[in-house]
N, C-alpha and C positions, 0 to 999 in steps of 0.2 A: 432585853430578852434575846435568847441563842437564836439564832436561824436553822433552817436546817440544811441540812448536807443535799446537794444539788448536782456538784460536780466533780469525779473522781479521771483523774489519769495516771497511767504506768505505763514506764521507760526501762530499758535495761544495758548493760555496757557488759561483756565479757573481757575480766584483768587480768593478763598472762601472769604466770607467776616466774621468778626468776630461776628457778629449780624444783623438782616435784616435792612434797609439800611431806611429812610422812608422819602419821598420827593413827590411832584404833586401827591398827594394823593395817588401814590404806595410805595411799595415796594419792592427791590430783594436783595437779599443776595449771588451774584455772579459778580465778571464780566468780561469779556474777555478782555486779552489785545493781542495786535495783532503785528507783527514783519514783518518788510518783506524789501527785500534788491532788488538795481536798480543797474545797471550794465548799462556800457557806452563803445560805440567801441573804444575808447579812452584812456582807461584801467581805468578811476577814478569810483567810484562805492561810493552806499551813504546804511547805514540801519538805517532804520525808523521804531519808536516806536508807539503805539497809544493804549487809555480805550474804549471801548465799551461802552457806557450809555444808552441803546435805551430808558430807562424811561425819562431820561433829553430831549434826542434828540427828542421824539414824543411819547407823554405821549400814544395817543391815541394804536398805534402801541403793546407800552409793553402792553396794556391791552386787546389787540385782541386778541394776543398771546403767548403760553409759554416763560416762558424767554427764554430758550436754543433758541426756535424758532425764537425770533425777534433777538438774537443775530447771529443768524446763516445766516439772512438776512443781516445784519449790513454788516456782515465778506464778502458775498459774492457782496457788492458792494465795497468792498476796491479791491478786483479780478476784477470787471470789469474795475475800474481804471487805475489798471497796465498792464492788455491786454491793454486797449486802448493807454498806453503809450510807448507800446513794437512798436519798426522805426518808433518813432518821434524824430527827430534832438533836443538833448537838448539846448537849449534858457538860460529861468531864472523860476526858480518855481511859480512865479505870472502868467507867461504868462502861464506854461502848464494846472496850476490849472484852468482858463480862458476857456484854448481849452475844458477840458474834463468833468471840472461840469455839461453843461447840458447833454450831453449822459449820466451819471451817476445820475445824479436827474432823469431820461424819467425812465431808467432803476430801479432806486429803487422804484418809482411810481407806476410800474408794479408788480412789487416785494412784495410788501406789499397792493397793491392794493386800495392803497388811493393817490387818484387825487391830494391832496390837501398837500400831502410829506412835512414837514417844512424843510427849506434847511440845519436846524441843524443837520438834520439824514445824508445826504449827506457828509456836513461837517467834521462829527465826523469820517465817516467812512475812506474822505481821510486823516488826520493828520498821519496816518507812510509814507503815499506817500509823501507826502508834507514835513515831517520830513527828508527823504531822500535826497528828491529833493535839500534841502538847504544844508545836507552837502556835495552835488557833485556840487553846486554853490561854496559854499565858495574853492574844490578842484580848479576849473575852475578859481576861480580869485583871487587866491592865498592868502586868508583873511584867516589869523591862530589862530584867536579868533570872538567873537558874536559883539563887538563894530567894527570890521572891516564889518562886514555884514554891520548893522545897517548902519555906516555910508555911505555904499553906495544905502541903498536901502529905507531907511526908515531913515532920517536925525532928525526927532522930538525925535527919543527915545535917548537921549543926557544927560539923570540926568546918576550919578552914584554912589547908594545909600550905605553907610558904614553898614546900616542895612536896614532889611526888619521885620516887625512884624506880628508874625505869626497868620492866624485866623485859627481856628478850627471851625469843623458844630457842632452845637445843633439841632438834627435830630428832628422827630417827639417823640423819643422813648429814648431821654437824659433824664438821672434821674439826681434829682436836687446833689449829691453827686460827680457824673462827669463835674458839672460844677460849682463846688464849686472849685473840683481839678485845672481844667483850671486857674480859677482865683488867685487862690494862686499859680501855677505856672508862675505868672505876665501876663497873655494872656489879652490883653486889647483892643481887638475885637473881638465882638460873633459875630457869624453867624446864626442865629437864623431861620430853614424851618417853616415859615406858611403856611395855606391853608390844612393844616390836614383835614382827612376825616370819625370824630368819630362817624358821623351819616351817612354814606354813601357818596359817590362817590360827589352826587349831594347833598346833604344836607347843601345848601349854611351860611343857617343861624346858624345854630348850629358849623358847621367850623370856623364862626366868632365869636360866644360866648366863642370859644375854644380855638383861638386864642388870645382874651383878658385875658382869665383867663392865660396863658399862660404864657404872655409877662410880667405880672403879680409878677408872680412866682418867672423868671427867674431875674426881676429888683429887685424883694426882697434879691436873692440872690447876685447879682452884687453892689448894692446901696453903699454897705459901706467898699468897695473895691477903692485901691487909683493907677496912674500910673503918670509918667512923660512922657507919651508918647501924652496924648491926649489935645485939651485944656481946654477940663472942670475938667483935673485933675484925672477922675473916668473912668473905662473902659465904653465904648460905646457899640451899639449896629448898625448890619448889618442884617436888615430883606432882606429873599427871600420867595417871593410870586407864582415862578414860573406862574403866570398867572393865579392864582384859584380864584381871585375874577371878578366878573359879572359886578362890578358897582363902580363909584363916590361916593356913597351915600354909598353903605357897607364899603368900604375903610375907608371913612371916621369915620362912625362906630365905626370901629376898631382904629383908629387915636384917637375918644376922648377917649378911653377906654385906649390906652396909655398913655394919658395926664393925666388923672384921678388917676392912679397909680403914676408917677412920669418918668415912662420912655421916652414921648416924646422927652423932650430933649437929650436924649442920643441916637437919632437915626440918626446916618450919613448917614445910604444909605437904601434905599428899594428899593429892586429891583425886577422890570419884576409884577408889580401890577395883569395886564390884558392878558386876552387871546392875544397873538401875533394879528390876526387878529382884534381886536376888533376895532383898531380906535381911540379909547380915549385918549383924551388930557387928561395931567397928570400935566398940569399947576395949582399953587394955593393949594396944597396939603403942609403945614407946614413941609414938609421934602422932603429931596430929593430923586427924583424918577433915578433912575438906568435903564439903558434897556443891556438883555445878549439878549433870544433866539431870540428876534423882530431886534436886528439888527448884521446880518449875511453880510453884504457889506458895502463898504463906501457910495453906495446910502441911503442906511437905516441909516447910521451914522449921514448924513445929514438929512433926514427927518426926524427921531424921534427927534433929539434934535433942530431942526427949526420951522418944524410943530407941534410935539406933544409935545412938553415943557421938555424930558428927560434931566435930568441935573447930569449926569456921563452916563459912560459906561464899563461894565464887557468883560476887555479883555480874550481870551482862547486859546492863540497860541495851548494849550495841545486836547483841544472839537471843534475849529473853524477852524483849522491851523495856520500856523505863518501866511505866502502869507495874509491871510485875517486879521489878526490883525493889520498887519502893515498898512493895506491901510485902515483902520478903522479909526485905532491912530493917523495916520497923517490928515484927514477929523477933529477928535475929537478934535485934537492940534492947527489948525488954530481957532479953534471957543471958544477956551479956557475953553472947555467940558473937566472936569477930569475924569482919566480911572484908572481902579484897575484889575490886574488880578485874576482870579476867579479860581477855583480847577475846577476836573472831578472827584477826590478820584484818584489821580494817583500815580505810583508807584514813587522813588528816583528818576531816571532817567529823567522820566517825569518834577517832581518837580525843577528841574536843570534848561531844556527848560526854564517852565517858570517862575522860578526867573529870568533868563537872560531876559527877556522882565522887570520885575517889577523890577527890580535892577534900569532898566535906560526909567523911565516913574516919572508924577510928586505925588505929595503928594494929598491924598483924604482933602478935606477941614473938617476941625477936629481933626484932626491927625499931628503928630508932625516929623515922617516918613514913609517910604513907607512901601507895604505891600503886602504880598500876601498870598491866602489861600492854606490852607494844610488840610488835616484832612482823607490821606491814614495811619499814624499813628495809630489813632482811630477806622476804621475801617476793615484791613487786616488783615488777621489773621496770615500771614506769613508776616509779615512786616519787620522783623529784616532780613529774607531770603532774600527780595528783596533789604534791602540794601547793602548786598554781593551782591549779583547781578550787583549794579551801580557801582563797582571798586574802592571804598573810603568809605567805610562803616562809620569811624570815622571821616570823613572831619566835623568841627567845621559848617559850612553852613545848613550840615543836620538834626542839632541836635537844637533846640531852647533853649536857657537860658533866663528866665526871660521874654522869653512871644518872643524875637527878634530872628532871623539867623543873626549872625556876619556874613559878607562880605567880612573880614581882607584880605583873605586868596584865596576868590570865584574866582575874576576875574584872577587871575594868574594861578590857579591848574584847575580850571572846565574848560573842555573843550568839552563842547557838541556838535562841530563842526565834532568831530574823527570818520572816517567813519568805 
């Protein structure tokens, strides 16, 4: 019989970043990653990891306030979490995550002072709770690896990939010599941030001249680059739009100005077009549209891709929790909606989590295996530190050859169940 929850702690570390960072037309060059350990009268006990992103999680937020300051917010709803989980009988991580989001969504509403909270700020802040939670799950039902979870909680995530191919971000502020490097290191998926802000915030139209010239740039440099990974042969491309365009009519825009260059067809995924709120069908766009921050539930997993035409979706066990990926993927998996896990810039450990989700998820259409983004490498400045940190610093999974993570090795040694 479960114990119940008795004893909670949080800890935090601020990661310098190696250069400012630039997405949804900010940027920061820090970010908190957070620790905190769950204790059970039972004696089983779980520590959970989590990145701080408040620019990804509510663009509006990082720009209201100092970074340290909307991190400091972030930090202090992942605390009201674990109070609120201190003598509650542990169950199973979906259910607790269930009981405590909305008192934590009221409470960070409050906190930041906007009604209108996106549930990704919420989200991001429980992932070490939730991180926890599943590894005093897996203690409780005696599952001593992620396919033991998996297959009793989430039955769809079933592939079990020999490799995964690594993406890397091309930020706002990639010079074309760092992504020359990429490519000759065999990397045959860009990730590519549009929606840059060289005329201002709101300077809609010149973000879209910017982004043509852009995408431009980067095809000229990718063009005459070859892989066996994809099936037009050539590395591809993975635009994120984080929501910075207004309209059908700019997107598309921007879409012939792709076409125009040559890059169109090299576009397997654009993701997250429009403002979360906005509404807009995304049907009838020559590429495929992606939705991350607009779908945070299996509700939303259903309506964006019934209602509004999304056709993939950006998993985030590491920014959303697992609890909510799982009940995502499996909404996505019956409708035959392909999913890809996405990055946060997270440290080894992190990156672990969620290869274990994209190890055993299916293949993006275009691509020849599975895949999941990285690009803490790129960005940390202590990166080689954090990989002592994850306890395999040399494990062959952490390291990309030729653009893949070998697997050979992963599902036997990695074990990111260990509490």
């Amino acid at each position: 019989m479960a114990g119940v929850i008795e004893k909670v702690s949080l800890q935090f570390d601020r990661e310098p970043l190696i250069k400012p960072f630039g997405f949804k037309g900010g940027y920061l060059d820090e970010l908190w990653q957070s620790f905190c350990e769950i204790h059970v009268s039972d004696g089983k006990s779980g520590k959970g990891m989590g990145v701080q992103s408040v620019l990804w999680a509510d663009a509006d937020t990082f720009a209201e306030h100092s970074q340290a300051g909307a991190n400091a917010m972030m930090l202090a709803v992942t605390e009201k979490a674990l109070g609120l989980l201190k003598g509650k009988k542990f169950t199973d991580p979906i259910a607790l995550m269930h009981t405590i989001f909305p008192e934590c969504h009221a409470y960070a509403s409050m906190l930041t002072g906007n009604r209108r909270l996106p549930a990704t700020f919420v989200l991001n802040a429980l992932v070490p709770v939730d991180f926890a939670l599943w590894q005093i799950a897996a203690a409780e039902g005696e599952m001593k690896d992620f396919s033991a979870l998996t297959e009793r909680f989430c039955p769809a995530m079933d592939q079990r990939h020999e490799k995964l191919g690594a993406i890397p971000l091309i930020s706002y502020n990639t010079q074309a010599d760092e992504t020359e490097a990429l490519l000759r290191e065999g990397i045959f998926l860009l990730k590519i941030k549009i929606g840059a802000n060289p005329g201002g915030r709101n300077d809609l139209e010149e973000m879209c001249r910017w982004d043509i010239e852009r995408i431009a740039q980067i095809h000229k440099i990718a063009a005459c680059h070859e892989t066996p990974y994809t099936d037009c042969g050539h590395p591809v491309y993975y635009l994120d739009a984080n929501g910075r365009y207004d309209s059908r009519e700019r997107l598309e825009r921007f879409l012939d100005g792709a076409a125009a260059c040559g890059a169109l067809e090299r576009i397997v995924l654009l993701e997250e077009p429009f403002p979360v709120d906005s509404g807009i069908c995304v049907e009838g766009f020559p590429v495929r549209i992606a939705g991350d921050e607009s779908i945070h539930s299996a509700e939303d997993a259903v309506r964006c891709t019934e209602e509004l035409g999304y056709g993939a979706v950006a998993l985030k066990p590491i920014a959303k929790t697992l609890s909510v990926s799982m009940e995502i993927y499996e909404q996505a998996a019956k409708r035959g909606i392909p999913c890809f896990c996405a990055d946060l810039t997270v440290p080894p450990v992190m990156l672990e989590w969620n290869m274990q989700v994209a190890a055993r998820i299916g293949i993006i259409p275009g691509l020849k295996t599975g895949v999941v983004e990285s690009n803490g490498a790129q960005n940390y400045r202590n990166w080689k530190e954090l990989l002592h940190r994850s306890g395999h610093p040399d494990a062959g999974w952490l390291h990309p050859q030729n653009g893949v993570f070998d697997l050979t090795d992963f599902y036997g040694q990695c074990d990111v169940l260990r509490g």
